[in-house]
C-alpha atoms as an extended CHARMM CRD file, in Angstrom:
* protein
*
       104  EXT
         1         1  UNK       CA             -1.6140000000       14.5900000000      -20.8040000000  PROA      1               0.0000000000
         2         2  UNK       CA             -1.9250000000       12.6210000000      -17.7040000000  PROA      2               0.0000000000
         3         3  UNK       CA              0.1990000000       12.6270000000      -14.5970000000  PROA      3               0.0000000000
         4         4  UNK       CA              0.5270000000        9.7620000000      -12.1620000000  PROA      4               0.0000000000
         5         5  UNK       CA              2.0650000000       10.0230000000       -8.3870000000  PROA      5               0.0000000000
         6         6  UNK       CA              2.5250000000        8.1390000000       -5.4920000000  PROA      6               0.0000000000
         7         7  UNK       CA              3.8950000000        9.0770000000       -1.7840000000  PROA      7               0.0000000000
         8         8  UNK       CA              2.3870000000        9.6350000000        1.2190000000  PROA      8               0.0000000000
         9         9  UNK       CA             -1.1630000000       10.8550000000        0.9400000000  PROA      9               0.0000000000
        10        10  UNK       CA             -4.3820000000       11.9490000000        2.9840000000  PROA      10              0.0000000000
        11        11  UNK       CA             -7.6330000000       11.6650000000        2.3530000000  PROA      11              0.0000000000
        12        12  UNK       CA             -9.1480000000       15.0150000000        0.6250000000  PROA      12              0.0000000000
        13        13  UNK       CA            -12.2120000000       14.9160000000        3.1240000000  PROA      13              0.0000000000
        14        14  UNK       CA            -10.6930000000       13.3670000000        6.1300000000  PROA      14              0.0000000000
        15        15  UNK       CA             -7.2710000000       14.9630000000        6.6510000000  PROA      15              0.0000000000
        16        16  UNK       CA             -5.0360000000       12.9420000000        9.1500000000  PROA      16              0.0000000000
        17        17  UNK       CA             -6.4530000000        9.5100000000        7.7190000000  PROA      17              0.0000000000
        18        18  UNK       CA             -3.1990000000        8.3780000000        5.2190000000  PROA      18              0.0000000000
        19        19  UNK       CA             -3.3490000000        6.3070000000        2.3860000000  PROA      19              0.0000000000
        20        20  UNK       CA             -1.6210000000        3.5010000000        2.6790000000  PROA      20              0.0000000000
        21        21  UNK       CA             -0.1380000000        1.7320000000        0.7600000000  PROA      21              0.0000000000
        22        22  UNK       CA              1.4030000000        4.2780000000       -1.4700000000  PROA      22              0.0000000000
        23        23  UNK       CA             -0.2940000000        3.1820000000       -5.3220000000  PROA      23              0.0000000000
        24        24  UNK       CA             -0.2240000000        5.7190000000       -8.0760000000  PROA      24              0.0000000000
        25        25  UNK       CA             -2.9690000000        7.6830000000       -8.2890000000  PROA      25              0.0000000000
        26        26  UNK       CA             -3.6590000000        9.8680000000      -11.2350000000  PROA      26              0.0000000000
        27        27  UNK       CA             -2.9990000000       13.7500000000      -10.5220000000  PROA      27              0.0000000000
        28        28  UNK       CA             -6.8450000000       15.7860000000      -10.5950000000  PROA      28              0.0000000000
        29        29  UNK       CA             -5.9510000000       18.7250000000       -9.1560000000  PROA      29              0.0000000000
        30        30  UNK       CA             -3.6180000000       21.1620000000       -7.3690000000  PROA      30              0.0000000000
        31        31  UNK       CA             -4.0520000000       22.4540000000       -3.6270000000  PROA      31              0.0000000000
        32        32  UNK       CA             -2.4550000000       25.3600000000       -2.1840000000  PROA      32              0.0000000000
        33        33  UNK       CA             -2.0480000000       24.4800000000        2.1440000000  PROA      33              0.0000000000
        34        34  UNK       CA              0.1450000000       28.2860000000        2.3950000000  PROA      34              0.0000000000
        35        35  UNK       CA              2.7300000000       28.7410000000        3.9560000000  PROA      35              0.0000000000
        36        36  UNK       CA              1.7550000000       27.5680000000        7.6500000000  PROA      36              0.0000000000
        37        37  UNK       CA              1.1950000000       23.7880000000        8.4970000000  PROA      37              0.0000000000
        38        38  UNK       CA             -0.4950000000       24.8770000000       11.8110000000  PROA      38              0.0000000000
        39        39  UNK       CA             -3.1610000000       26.6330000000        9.1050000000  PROA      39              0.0000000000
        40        40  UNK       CA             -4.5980000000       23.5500000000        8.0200000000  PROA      40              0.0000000000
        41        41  UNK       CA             -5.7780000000       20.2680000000        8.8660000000  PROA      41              0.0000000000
        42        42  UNK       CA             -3.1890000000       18.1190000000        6.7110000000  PROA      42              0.0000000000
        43        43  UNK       CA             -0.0310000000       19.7640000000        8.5200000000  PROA      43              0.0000000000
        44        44  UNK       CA              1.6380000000       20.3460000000        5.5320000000  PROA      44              0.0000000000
        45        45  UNK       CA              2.8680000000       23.4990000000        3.4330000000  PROA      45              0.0000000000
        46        46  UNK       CA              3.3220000000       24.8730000000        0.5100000000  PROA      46              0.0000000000
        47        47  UNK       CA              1.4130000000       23.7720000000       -3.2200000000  PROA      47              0.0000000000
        48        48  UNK       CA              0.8820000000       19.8760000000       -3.2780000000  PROA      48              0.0000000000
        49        49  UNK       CA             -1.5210000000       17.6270000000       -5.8020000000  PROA      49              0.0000000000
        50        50  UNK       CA             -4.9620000000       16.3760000000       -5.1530000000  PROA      50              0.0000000000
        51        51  UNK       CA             -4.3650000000       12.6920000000       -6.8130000000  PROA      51              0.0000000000
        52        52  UNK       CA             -7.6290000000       10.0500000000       -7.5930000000  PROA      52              0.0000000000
        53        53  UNK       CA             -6.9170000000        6.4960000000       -6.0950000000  PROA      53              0.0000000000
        54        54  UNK       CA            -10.3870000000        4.1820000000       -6.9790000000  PROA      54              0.0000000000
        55        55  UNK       CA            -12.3190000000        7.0210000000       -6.9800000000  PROA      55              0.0000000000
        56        56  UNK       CA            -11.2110000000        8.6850000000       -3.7280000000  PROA      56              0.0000000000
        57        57  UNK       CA             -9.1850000000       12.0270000000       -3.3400000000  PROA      57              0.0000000000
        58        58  UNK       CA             -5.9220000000       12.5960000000       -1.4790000000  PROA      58              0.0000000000
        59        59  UNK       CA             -3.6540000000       14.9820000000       -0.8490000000  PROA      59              0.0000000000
        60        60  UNK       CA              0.0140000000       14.4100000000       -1.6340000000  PROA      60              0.0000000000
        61        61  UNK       CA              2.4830000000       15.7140000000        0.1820000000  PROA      61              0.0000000000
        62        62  UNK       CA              6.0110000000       14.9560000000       -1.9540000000  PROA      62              0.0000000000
        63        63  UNK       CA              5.4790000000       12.8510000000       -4.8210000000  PROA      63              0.0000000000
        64        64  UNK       CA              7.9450000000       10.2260000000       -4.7980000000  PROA      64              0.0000000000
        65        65  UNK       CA              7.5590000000        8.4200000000       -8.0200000000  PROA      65              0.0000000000
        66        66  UNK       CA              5.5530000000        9.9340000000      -11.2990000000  PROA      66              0.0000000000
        67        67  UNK       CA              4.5120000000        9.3490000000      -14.6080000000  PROA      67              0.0000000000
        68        68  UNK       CA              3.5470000000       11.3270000000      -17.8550000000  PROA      68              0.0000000000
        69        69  UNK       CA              1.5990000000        9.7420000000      -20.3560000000  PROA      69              0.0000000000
        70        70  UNK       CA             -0.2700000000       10.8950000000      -23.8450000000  PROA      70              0.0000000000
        71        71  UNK       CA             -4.0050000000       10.9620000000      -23.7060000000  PROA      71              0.0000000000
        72        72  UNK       CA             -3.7100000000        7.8140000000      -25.5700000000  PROA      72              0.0000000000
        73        73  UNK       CA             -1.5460000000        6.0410000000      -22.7350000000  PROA      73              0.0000000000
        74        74  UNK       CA              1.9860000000        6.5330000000      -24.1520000000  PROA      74              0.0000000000
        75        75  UNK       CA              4.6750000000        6.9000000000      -21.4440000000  PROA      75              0.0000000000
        76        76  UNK       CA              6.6500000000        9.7140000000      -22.1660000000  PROA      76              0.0000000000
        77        77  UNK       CA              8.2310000000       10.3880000000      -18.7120000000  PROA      77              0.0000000000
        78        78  UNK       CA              8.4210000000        8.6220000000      -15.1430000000  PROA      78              0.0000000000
        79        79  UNK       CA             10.9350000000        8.5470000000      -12.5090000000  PROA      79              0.0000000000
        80        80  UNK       CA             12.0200000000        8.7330000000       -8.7020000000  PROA      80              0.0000000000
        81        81  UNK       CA             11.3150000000       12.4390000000       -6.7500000000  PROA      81              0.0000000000
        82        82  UNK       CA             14.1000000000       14.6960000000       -7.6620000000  PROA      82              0.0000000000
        83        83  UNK       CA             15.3030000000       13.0400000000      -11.1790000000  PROA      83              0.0000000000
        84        84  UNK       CA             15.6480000000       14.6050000000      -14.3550000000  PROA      84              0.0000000000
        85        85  UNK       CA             11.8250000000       13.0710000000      -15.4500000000  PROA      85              0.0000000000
        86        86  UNK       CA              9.9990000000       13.5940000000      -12.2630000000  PROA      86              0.0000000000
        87        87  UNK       CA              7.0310000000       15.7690000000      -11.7840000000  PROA      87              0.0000000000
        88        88  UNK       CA              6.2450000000       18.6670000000       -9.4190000000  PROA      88              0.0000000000
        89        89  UNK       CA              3.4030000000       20.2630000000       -8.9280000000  PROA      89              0.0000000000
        90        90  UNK       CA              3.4610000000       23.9120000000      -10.3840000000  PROA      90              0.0000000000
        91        91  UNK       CA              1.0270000000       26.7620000000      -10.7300000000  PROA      91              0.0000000000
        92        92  UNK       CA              0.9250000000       26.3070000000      -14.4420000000  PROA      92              0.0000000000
        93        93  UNK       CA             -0.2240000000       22.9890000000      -13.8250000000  PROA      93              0.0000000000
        94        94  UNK       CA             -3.2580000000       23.5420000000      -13.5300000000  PROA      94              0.0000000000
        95        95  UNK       CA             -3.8930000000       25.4150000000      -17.2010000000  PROA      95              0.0000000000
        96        96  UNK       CA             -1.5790000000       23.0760000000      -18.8530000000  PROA      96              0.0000000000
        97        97  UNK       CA             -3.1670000000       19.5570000000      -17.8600000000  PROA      97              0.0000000000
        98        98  UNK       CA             -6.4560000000       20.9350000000      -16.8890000000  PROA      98              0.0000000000
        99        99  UNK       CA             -6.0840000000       20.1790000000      -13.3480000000  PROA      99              0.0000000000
       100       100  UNK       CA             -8.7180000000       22.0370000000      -10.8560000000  PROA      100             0.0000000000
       101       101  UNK       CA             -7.7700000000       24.0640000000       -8.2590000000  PROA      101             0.0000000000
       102       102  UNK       CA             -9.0520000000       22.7760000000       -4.6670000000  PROA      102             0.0000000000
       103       103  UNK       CA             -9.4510000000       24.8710000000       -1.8090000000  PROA      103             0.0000000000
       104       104  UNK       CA             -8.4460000000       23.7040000000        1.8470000000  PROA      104             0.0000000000
């Protein structure tokens, strides 16, 4: 399986520089920023996913739009944040897709 997102991003090695646009990027990994936003350079909280955009890493705060495809590239879910077929990032994530687990 692969996983797709887009929203408002920072860069993995240079937190406070934002990606912008917002293009899909495809979901690598899951980062856990606790439960403090003063705790960490991004400002943000809470479990979020470590997407790949041309070869460069950010760190997504709220995915707004996602996609699930096959290995082979079938579409099997996508939609806006907070529908029935959107993604969020979960623990289990990580096992299930074979996401890596980053460390702020």
């Amino acid at each position: 399986m692969r996983i797709y997102a887009s929203g408002e991003a920072q860069h993995l090695n240079a937190p406070g520089e934002f990606l912008s646009p917002n293009p899909f990027g495809r979901v690598v990994g899951l980062i856990d920023l606790g439960d403090n936003n003063g705790c960490n350079e991004f400002g943000w909280t809470g479990l979020k996913a470590v997407i790949d955009v041309d070869g460069e890493e950010f760190v997504l705060d709220f995915p707004e739009f996602t996609r699930v495809e096959t290995d082979d590239g079938i579409e099997i879910a996508s939609g806006d944040a907070g529908t029935i077929l959107s993604w969020w990032p979960s623990r289990e994530d990580a096992q299930r897709y074979g996401l890596r687990t980053v460390f702020a």
